[in-house]
C-alpha positions as CSV (number, residue, x, y, z in Angstrom):
1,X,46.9,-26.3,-44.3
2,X,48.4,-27.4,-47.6
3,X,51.7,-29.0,-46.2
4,X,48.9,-31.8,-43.9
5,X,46.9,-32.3,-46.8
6,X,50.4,-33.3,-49.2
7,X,51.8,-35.2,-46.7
8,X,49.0,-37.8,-45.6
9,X,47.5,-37.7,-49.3
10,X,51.4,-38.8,-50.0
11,X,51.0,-41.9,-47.4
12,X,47.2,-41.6,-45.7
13,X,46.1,-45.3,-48.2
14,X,49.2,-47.3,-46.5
15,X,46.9,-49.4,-44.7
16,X,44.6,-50.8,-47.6
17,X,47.8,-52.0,-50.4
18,X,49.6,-53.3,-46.9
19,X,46.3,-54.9,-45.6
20,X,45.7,-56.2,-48.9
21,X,49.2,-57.5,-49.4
22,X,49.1,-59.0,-46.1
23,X,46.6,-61.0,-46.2
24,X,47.1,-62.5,-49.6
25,X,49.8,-64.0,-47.8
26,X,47.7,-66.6,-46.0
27,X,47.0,-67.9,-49.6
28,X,48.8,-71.3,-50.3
29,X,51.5,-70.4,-53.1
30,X,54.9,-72.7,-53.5
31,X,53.3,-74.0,-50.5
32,X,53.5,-71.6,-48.5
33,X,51.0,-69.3,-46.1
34,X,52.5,-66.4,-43.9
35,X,55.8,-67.5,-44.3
36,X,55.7,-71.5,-43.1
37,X,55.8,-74.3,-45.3
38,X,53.0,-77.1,-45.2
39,X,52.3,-79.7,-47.3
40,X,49.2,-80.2,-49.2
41,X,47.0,-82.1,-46.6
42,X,47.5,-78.5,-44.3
43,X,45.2,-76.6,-46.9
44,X,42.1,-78.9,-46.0
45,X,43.1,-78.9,-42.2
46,X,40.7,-77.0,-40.0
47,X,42.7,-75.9,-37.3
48,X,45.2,-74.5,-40.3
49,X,42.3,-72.5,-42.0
50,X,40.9,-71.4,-38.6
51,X,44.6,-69.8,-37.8
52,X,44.2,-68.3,-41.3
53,X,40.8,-66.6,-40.7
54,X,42.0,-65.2,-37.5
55,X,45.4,-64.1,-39.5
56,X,42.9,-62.2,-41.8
57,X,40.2,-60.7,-39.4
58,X,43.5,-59.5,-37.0
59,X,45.1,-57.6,-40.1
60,X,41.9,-55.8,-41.0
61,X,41.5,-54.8,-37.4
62,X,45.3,-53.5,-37.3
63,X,44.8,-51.3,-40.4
64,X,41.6,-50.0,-39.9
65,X,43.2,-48.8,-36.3
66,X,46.1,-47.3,-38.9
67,X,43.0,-45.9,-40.8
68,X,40.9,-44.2,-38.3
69,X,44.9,-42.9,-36.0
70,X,45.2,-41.0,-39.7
71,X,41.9,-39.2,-39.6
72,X,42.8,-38.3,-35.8
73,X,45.8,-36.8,-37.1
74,X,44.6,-34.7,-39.2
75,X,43.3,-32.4,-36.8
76,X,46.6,-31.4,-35.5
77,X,47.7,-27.5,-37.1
78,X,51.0,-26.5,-36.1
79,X,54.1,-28.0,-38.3
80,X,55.6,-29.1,-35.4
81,X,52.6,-31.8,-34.1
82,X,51.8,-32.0,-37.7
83,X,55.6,-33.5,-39.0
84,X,55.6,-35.0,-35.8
85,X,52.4,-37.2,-35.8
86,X,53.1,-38.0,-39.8
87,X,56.6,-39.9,-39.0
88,X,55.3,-41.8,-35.7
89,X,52.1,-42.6,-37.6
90,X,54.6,-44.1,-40.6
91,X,56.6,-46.0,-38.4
92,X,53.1,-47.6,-36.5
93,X,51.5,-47.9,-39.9
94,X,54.8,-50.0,-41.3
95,X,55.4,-52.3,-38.2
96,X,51.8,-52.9,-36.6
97,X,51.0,-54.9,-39.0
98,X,53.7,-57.7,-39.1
99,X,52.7,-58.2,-35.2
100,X,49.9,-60.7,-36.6
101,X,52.0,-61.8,-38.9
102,X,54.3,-62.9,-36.9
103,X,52.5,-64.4,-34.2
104,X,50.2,-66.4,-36.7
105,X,53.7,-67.5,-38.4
106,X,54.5,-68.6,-34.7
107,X,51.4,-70.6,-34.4
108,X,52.0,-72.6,-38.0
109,X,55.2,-73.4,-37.0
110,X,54.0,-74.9,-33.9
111,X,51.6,-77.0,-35.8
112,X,53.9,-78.2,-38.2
113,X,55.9,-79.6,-35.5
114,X,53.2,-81.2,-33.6
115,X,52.3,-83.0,-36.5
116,X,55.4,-84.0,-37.9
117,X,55.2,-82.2,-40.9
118,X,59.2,-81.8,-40.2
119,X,60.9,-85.0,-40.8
120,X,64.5,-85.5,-39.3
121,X,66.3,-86.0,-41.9
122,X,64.3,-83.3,-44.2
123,X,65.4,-80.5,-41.7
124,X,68.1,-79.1,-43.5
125,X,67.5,-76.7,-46.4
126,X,68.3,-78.6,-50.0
127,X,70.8,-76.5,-52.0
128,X,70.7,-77.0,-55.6
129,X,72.5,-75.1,-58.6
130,X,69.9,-73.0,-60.4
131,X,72.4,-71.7,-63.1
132,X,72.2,-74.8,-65.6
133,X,68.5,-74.3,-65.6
134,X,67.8,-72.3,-69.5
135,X,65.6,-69.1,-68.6
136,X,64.3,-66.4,-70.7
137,X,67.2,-63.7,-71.6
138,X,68.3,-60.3,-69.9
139,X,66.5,-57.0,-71.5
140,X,68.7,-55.2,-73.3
141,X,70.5,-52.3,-71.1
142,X,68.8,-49.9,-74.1
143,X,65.7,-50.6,-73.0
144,X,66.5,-48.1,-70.0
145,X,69.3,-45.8,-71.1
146,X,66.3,-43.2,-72.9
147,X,64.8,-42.4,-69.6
148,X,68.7,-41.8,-68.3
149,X,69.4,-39.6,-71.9
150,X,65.7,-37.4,-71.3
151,X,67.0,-36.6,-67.7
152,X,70.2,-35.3,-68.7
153,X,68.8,-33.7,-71.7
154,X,66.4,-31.4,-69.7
155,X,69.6,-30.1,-68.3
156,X,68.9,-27.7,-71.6
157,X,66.3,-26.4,-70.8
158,X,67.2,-25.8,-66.9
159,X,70.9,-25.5,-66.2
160,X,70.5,-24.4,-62.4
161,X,68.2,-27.8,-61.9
162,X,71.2,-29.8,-63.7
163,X,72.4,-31.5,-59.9
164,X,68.8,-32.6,-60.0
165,X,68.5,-33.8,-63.5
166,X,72.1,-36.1,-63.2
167,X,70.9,-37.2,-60.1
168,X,67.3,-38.8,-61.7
169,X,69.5,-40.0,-64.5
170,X,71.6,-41.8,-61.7
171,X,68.5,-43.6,-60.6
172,X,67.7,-44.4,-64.2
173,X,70.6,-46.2,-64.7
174,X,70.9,-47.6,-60.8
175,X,67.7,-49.9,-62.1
176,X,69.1,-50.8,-64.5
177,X,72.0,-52.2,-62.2
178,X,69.2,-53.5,-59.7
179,X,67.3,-55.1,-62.6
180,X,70.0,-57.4,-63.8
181,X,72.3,-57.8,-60.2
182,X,69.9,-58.4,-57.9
183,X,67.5,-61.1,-59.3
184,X,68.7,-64.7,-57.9
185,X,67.0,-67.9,-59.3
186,X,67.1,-70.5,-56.1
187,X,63.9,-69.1,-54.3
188,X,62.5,-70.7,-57.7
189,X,61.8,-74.3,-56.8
190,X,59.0,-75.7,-54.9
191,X,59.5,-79.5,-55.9
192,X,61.3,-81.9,-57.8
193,X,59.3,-80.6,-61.2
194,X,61.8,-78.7,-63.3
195,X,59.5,-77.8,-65.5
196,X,58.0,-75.7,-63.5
197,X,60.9,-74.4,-61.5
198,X,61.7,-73.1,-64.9
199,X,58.1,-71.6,-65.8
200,X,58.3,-70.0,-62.0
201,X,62.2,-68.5,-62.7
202,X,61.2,-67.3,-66.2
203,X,57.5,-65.7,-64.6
204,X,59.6,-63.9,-62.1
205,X,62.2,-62.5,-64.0
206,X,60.0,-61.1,-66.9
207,X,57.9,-59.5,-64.4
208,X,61.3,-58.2,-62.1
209,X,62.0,-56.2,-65.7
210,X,58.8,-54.6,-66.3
211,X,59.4,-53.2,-62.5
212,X,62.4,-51.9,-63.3
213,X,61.5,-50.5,-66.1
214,X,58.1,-48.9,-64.8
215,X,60.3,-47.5,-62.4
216,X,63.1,-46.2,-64.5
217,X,60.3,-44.2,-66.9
218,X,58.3,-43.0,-64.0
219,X,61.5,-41.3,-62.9
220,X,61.8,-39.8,-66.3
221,X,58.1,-38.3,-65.9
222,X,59.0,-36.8,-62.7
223,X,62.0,-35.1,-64.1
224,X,59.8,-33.2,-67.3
225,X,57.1,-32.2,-65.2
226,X,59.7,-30.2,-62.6
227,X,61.4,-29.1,-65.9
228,X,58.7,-28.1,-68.3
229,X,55.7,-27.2,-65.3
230,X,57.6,-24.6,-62.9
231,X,55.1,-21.8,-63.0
232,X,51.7,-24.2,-62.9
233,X,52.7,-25.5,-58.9
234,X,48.8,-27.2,-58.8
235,X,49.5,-29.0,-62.0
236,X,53.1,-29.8,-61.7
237,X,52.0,-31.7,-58.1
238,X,49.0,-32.9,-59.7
239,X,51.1,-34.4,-62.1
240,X,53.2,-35.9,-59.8
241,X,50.4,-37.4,-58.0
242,X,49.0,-38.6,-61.0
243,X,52.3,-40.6,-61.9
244,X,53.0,-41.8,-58.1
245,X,49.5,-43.3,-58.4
246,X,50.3,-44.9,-61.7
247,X,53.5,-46.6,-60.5
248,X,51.9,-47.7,-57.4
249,X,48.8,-49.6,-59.6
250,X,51.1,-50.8,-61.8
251,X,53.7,-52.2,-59.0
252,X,51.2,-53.8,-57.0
253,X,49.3,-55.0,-60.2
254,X,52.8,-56.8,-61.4
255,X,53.2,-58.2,-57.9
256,X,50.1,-59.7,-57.5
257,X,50.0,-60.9,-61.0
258,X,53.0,-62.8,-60.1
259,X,51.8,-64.1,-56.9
260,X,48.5,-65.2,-58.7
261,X,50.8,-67.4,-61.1
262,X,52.8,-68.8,-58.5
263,X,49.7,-69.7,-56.8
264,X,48.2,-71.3,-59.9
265,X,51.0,-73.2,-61.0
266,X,51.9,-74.7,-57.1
267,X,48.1,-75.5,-56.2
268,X,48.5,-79.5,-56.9
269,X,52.0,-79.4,-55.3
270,X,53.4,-80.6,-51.7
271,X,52.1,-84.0,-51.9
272,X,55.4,-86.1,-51.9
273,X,58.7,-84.2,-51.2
274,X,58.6,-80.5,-51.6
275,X,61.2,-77.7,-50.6
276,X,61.3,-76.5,-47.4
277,X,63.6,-73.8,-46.6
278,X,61.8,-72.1,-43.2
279,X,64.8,-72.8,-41.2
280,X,66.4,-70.3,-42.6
281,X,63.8,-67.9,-42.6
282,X,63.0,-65.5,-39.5
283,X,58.9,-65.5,-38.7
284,X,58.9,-65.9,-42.6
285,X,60.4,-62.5,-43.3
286,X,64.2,-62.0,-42.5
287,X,66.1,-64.3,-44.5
288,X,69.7,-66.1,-42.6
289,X,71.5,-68.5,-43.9
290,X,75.0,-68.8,-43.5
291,X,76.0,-71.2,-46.4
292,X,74.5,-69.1,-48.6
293,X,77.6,-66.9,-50.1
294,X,74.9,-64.0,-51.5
295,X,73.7,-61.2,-50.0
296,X,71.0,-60.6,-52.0
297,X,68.3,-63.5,-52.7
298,X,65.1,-63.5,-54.0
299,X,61.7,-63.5,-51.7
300,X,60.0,-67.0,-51.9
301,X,56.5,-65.2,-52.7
302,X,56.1,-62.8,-55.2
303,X,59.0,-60.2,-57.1
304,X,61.1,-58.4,-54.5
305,X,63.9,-59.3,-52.9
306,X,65.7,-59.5,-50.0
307,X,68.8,-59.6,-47.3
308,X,70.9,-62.6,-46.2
309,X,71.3,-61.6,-42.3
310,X,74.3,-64.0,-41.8
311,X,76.4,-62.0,-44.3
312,X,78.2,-58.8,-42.1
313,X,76.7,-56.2,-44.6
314,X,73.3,-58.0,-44.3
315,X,73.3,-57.2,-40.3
316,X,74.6,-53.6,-41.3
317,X,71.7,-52.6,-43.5
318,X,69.3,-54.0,-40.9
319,X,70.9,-52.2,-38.3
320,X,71.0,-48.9,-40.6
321,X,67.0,-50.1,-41.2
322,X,66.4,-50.6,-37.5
323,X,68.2,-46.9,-36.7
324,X,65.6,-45.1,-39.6
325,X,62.5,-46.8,-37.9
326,X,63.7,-45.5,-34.7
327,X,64.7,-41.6,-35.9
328,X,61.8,-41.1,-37.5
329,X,60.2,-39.5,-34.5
330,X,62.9,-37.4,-33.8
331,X,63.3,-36.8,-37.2
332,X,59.3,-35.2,-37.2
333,X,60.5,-33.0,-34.1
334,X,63.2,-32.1,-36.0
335,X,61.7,-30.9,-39.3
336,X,58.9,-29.0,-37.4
337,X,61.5,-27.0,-35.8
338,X,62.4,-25.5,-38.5
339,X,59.9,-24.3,-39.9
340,X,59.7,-22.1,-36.2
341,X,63.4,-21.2,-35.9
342,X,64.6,-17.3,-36.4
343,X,65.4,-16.4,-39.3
344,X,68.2,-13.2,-39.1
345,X,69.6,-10.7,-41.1
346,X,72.8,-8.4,-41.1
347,X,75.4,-6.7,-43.1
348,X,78.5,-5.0,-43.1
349,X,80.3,-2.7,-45.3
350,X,81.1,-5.5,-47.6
351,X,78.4,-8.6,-47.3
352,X,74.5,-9.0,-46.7
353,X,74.1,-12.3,-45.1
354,X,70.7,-14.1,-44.5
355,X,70.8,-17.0,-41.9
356,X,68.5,-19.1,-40.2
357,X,70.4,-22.8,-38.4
358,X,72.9,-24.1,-40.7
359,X,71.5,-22.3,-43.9
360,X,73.4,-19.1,-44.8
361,X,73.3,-17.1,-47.9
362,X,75.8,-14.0,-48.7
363,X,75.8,-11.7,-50.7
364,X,78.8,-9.2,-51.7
365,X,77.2,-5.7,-51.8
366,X,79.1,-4.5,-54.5
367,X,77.7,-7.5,-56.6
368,X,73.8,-6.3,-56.2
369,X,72.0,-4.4,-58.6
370,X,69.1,-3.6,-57.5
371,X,67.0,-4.1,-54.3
372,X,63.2,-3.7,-54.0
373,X,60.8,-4.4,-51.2
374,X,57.5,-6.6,-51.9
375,X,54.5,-6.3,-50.0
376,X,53.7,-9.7,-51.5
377,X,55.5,-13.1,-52.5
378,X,55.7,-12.6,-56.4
379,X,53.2,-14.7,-58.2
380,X,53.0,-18.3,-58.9
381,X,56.3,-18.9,-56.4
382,X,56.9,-22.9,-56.8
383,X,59.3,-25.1,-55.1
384,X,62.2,-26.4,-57.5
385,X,64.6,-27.8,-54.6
386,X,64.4,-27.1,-50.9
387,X,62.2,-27.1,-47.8
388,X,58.4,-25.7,-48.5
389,X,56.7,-25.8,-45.2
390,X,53.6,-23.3,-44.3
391,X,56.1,-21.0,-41.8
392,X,59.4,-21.5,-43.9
393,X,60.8,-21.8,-47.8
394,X,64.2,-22.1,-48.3
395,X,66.0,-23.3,-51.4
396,X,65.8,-23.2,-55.4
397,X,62.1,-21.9,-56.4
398,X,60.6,-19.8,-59.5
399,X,58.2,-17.1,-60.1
400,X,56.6,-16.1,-63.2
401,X,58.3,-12.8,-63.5
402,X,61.4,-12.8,-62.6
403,X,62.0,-16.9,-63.0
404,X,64.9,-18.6,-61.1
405,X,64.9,-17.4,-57.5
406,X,66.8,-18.0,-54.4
407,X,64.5,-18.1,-51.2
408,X,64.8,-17.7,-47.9
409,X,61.7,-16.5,-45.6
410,X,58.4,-17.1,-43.7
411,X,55.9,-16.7,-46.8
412,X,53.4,-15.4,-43.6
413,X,55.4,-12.6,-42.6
414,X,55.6,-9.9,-45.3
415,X,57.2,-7.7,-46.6
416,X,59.9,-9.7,-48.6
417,X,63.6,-8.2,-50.1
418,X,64.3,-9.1,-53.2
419,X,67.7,-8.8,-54.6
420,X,68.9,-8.8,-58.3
421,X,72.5,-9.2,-58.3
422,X,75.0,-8.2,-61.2
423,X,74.9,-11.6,-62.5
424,X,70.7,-11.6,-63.2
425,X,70.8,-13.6,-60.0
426,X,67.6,-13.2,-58.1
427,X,67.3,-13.8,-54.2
428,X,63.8,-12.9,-52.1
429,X,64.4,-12.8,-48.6
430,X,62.1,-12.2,-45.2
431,X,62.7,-12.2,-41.5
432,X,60.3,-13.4,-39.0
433,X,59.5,-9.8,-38.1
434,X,58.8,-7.0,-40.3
435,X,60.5,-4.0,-39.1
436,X,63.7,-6.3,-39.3
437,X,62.9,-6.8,-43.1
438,X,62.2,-2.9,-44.0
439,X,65.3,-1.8,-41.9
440,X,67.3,-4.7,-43.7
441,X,65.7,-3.3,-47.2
442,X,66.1,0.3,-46.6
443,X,70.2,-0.2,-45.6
444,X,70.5,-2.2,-49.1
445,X,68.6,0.1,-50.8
446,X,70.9,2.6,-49.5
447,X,74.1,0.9,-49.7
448,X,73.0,0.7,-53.3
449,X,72.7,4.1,-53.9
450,X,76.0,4.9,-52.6
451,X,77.2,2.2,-54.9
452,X,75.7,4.3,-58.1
453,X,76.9,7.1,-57.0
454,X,80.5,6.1,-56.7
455,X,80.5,4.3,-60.1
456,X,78.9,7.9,-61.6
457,X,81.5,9.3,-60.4
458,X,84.5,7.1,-61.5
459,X,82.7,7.4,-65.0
460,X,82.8,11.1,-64.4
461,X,86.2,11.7,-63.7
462,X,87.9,9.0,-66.3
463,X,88.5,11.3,-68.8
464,X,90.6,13.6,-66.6
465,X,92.4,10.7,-65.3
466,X,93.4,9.2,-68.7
467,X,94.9,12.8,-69.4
């Protein structure tokens, strides 16, 4: 079953870059291990590193659970326990993980307490003015507008696709926008060393560009191989595998490279005073704060950023966040409905009209040329926009002889109806029962005829009318 294999080949390695990513964590940088704040003496303190080790063993055991729940999905064969099992697996396989998190983040802050590594008067979070501190400057925004000019370009060579094309151009320039608006420098400083709050601000942002950029381009290579690759399906999605993988190696290679630095340059600090901003950071993941005026700050560890929850917006994307975790269950059931749900066909004296849930296609019958019935889909039949599910294509697709196609059918059910219009617009249409389709076919077909008829004659008699 092709659509099982694309999906958990899409998400199936999850749990080894979030294992891995995880457990880094409970290595000391700026400081700090899963998300708590210690100072120096805690890295040599047994209790600490005993916490740790459990922190790690726990997370391999939590996504090698993830791991082996994957292969057990796989057996499933129908689309709707398939779609179904994919989006509860994704939610599991996303939150699971942060339950050892958070509980050895509970544990550490415990600790701290009990041993007063929280003084009084060193409770608050320390709030100082990053913008005097000289940094390296912005990229230049021409850096990223040729991936936005290839995307809109390509719009040449594929007109119908040009929704598609503007719309990767959009997320070309929307890094762009996320590149240089949503950096903040205040996560930045560890101690009173400016020195190397500055080497840490300039590590980060050099690193938050080549993200952005990565990203930008990778977009680009996603739009030229739907563009250029229509009628070779296997290499088109092998193409887009190959780049997915390549943006993934290189994401997690520029977040970890980061992480290594921050870890290197911070490995002598937390000896005197130090910065210590856990109480305003939830389990060591959800950022409040509500003197901070910004919405979006920086994450203390690595490149990404992150939320202030105190802000109104900030609760309203978590709540949106909260809601998509939630859906996504549903959201399964949903999609393998519809690749189940009738599919129905009828016409009157003026329209053909193709319908299955909200989708509907019509087609004026004096608009179509010419109606033929397939035994067969036509060959090499790739998705350009829509739903491609084993039971049910709808959307934008093309062939290798006829090109650009319309689509709305069960590819399992043949025959198939397809419909050149006036225009040089092809549709290919099927029901979920094939007398339904050949009835359908055989009305058009004659409906058509009549058509030809009626136009010979016009032509026929012109001549006597114009006297």
């Amino acid at each position: 079953m092709m659509l099982k294999i694309i999906l958990w080949a899409s998400i199936g390695w999850m749990p080894i870059l979030i294992c891995v990513m995880l457990i880094n964590e409970a290595k000391f940088k700026k400081n700090i291990a899963v998300g708590v704040t210690l100072p120096y003496e805690a890295r040599e303190d047994a209790e600490i590193q005993k916490i740790l080790a459990k922190y790690r063993k726990n997370m391999i055991i939590v996504n090698a659970i993830m791991l082996v729940l994957a292969c057990a999905c796989m057996f499933f064969n129908d689309e709707m326990s398939v779609m179904t099992s994919w989006f509860i697996w994704l939610d599991a396989a996303i939150v699971a993980p942060y339950i050892p998190y958070i509980s050895t983040n509970t544990k550490l802050r415990e600790i701290k307490a009990q041993r007063g590594w929280i003084h009084p008067e060193e409770q608050h979070t320390l709030s100082v003015n990053m913008d005097a501190i000289p940094s390296s400057t912005w990229i230049s925004p021409w850096v990223f507008a040729p991936s936005g000019i290839i995307c809109l370009l390509l719009i040449a060579f594929d007109q119908e696709m040009a929704v598609m094309y503007i719309m990767f151009a959009a997320f070309c320039a929307s890094f762009w926008i996320g590149y240089r608006y949503l950096y903040r420098n205040k996560a930045e400083m560890v101690d009173e060393d400016t020195d190397l709050t500055i080497a840490l601000s300039r590590i980060r942002k050099y690193n938050w560009g080549k993200m952005w950029i990565i990203c930008s381009y990778a977009m680009t290579a996603y739009a030229v191989s739907m563009c250029f690759l229509q009628q070779m399906p296997v290499l088109s999605m092998a193409l887009i595998l190959i780049i997915t993988v390549v943006l993934c190696f290189y994401a997690f290679k520029i977040e970890f490279k980061t992480r290594h630095l921050q870890e290197k340059l911070t490995k002598d600090s937390g000896h005197e005073w130090y910065a210590d901003e856990d109480d305003h950071w939830i389990w060591g993941l959800f950022y409040y704060n509500k003197d901070d005026s910004r919405l979006i700050i920086n994450n203390r560890i690595g490149v990404n950023s992150t939320i202030n929850l105190a802000k109104t917006s900030g609760k309203i994307f978590m709540a949106l966040t909260v809601l998509l975790l939630a859906a996504m269950p549903f959201t399964g059931i949903w999609i393998g409905s519809i690749g189940s749900q009738d599919i129905l066909m009828s016409s009157d004296t003026q329209e053909f009209t193709v319908q299955s849930g909200s989708t509907v296609y019509r087609i004026e019958l004096s608009d179509i040329k010419e109606v033929t019935l397939l035994e067969e889909l036509p060959e090499h039949l790739s998705r350009k926009m829509g739903t491609g599910m084993e039971h049910y294509l709808e959307g934008k697709f093309s062939a290798s002889q006829i090109g650009n196609v319309t689509v709305l059918l069960d590819p399992t059910v043949p025959p198939f109806i397809l419909i050149q219009t006036n225009e040089g617009k092809y549709y290919l249409f099927g029901s979920r029962d094939e007398s339904t389709t050949r009835d359908a076919c055989a009305k058009l077909q004659s409906t058509a005829a009549v058509t030809d008829d009626e136009v010979s004659l016009m032509i026929q008699f012109s001549p006597c009318c114009a006297c």
